[in-house]
N, C-alpha and C positions, 0 to 999 in steps of 0.2 A: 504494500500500500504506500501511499502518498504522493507528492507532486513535484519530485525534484527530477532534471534530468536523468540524474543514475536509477532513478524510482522506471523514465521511461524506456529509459536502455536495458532493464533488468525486463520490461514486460515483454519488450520485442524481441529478447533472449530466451525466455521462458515460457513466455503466451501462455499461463496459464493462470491469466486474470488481471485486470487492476480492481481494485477499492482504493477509491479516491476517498478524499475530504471535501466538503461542498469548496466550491468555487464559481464565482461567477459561469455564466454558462460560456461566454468567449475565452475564456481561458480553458474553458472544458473541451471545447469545440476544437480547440491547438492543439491541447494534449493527445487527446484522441486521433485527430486526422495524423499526428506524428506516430503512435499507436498500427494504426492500419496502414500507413503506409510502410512501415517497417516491417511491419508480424508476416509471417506467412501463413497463417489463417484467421480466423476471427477468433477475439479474444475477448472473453467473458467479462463487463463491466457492472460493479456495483459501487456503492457509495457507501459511508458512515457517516454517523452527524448529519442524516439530510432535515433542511427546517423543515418545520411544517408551515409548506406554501401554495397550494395547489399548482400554480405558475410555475414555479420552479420544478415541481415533479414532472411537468407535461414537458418542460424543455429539457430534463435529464431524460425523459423516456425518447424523446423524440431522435435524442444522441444516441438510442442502443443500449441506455441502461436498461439493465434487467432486476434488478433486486437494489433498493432505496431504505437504508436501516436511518430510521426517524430519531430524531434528539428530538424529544416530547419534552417542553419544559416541566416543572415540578412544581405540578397542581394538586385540587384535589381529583378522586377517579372521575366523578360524573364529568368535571371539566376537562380531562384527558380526552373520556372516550366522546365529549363532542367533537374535541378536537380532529380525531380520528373517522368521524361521520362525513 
């Protein structure tokens, strides 16, 4: 995981996966096309810490994220699981 060059030189080595950290989506869009242009096949992306945005989920999914693990601030539950509706 993470977003250093050596993070994108280890995936186009190993291809098997990034988990990034949220980052704006133009900076995701870089990393990524660096990502596939390198791999020689397609490499599984997920995220950590993603906010709860709706926005923000539809332009990481749009990029080929497949799995989106939530930083749910620290509510109470009924306020979580609206959060989550």
């Amino acid at each position: 995981g993470g977003d250093s060059d050596a993070t994108v030189k280890r995936v186009i080595r190993h291809g098997a996966g990034w988990i990034s950290n949220p980052l704006p989506v133009d900076s995701l869009r870089r990393r990524i096309d660096q990502i596939r242009e390198g791999a020689s096949h397609e490499v599984p992306l997920s995220m950590f810490g993603t906010p709860v945005d709706t926005e923000y989920w539809s332009g990481a999914e749009d990029l080929g994220f497949g799995q989106l693990n939530l930083l749910l601030p620290t509510k109470p539950l009924d306020q979580s699981l609206r959060l989550l509706d």
